[in-house]
LUMLUM-368470 format. One line per 2 residues: number of its first residue (from 1); their letters; for each residue x, y, z of N, C-alpha, C. Coordinates in nm, 2 decimals. Each point is the difference from the previous one (the first is absolute). Layout:
LUMLUM-368470
NUM> a> X:Y:Z:X:Y:Z:X:Y:Z | ...;
end
This chain:
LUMLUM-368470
1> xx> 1.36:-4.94:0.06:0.12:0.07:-0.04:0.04:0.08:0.13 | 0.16:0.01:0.00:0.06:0.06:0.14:-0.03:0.15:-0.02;
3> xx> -0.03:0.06:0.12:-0.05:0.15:0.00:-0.08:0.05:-0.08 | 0.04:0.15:-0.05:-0.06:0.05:-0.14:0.03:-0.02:-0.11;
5> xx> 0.08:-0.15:-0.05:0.08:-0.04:-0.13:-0.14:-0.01:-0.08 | -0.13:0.00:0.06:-0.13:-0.03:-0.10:-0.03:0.09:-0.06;
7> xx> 0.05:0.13:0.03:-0.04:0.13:-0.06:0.12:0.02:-0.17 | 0.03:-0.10:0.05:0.09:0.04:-0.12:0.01:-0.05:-0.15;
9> xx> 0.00:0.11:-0.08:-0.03:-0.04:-0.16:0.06:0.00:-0.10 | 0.05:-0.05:-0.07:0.16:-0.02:-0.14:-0.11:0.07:-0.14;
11> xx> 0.04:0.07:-0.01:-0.05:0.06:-0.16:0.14:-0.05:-0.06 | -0.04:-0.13:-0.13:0.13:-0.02:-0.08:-0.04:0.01:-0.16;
13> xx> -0.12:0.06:-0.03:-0.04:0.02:-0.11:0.00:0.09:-0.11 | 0.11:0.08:0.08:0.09:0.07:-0.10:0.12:0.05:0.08;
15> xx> 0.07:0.07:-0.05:0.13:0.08:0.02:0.03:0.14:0.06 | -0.04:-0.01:0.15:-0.03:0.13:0.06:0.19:0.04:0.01;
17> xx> 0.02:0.14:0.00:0.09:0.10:0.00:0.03:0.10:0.10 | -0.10:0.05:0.04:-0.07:0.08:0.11:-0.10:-0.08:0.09;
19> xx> 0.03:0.02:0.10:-0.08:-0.03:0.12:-0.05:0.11:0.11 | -0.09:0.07:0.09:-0.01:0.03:0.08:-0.12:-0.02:0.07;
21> xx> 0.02:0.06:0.14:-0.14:-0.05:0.08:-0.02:0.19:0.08 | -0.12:0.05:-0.05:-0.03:0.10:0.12:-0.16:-0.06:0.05;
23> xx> 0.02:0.10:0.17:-0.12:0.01:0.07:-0.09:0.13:-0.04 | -0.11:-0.01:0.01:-0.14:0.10:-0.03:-0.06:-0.03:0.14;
25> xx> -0.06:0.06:0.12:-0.09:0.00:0.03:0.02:-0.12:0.12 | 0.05:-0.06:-0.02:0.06:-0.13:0.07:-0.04:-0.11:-0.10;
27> xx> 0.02:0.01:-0.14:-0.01:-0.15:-0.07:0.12:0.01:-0.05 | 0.08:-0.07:-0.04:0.13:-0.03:-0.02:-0.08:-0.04:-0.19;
29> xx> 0.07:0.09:-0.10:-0.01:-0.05:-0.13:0.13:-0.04:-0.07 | 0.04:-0.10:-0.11:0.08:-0.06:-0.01:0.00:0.04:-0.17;
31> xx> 0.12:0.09:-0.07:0.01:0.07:-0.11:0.13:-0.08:-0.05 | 0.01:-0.08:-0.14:0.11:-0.03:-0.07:-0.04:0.06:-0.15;
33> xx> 0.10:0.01:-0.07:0.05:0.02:-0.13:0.04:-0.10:-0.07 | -0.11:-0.04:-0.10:0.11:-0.15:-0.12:0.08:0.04:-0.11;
35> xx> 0.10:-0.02:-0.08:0.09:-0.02:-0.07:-0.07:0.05:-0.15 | -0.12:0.06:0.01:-0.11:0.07:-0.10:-0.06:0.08:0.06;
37> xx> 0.07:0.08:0.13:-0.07:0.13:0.04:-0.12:-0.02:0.02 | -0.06:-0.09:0.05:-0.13:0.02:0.05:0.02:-0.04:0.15;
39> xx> -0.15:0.06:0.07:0.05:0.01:0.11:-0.12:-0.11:0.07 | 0.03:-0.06:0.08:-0.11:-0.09:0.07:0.04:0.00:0.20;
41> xx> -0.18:0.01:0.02:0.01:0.02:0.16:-0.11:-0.13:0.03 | 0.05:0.03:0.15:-0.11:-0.09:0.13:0.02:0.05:0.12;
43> xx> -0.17:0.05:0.01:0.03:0.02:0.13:-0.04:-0.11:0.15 | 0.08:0.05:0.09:-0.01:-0.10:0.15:-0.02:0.10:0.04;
45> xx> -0.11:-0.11:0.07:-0.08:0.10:0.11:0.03:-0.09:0.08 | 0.08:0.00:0.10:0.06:-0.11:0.11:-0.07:-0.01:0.10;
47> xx> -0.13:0.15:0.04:-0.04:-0.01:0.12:-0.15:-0.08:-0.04 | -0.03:-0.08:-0.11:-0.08:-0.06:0.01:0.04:-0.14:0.01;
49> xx> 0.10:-0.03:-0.01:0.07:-0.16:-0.01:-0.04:-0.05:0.16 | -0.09:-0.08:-0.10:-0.05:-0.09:0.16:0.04:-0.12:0.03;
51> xx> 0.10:-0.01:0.11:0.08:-0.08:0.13:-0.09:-0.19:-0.06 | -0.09:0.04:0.00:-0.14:-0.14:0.01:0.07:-0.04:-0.13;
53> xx> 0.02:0.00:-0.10:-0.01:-0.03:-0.15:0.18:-0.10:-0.02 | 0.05:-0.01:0.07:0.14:-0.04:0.03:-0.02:-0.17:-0.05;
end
C-alpha cells in the first residue's frame, strides 16, 4: 500500500454522528458518537507503528 494508506480503518458498522480525535501524552485517541448516544474509541499509538510490517 502507497505511504501510510495502511494505517487506515473504515468503521461501517453503524451510524456514527460525531466524530473526534484528541492527543494524551503523545497517543492520538480516536472518540465518535453513534445515532444511540453511545460512545466508542481507539486508541493509536503511532510511535509504535513499525516501518518493517509494510
Amino acid at each position: 500500500m502507497p505511504g501510510e494508506q495502511h494505517l487506515l480503518k473504515v468503521y461501517s458498522d453503524r451510524s456514527y454522528v460525531h466524530t473526534t480525535t484528541v492527543r494524551h501524552q503523545g497517543t492520538t485517541v480516536a472518540l465518535a458518537m453513534d445515532d444511540q448516544w453511545r460512545l466508542v474509541y481507539t486508541v493509536l499509538d503511532l510511535a509504535r507503528h513499525d516501518e518493517k510490517s509494510r
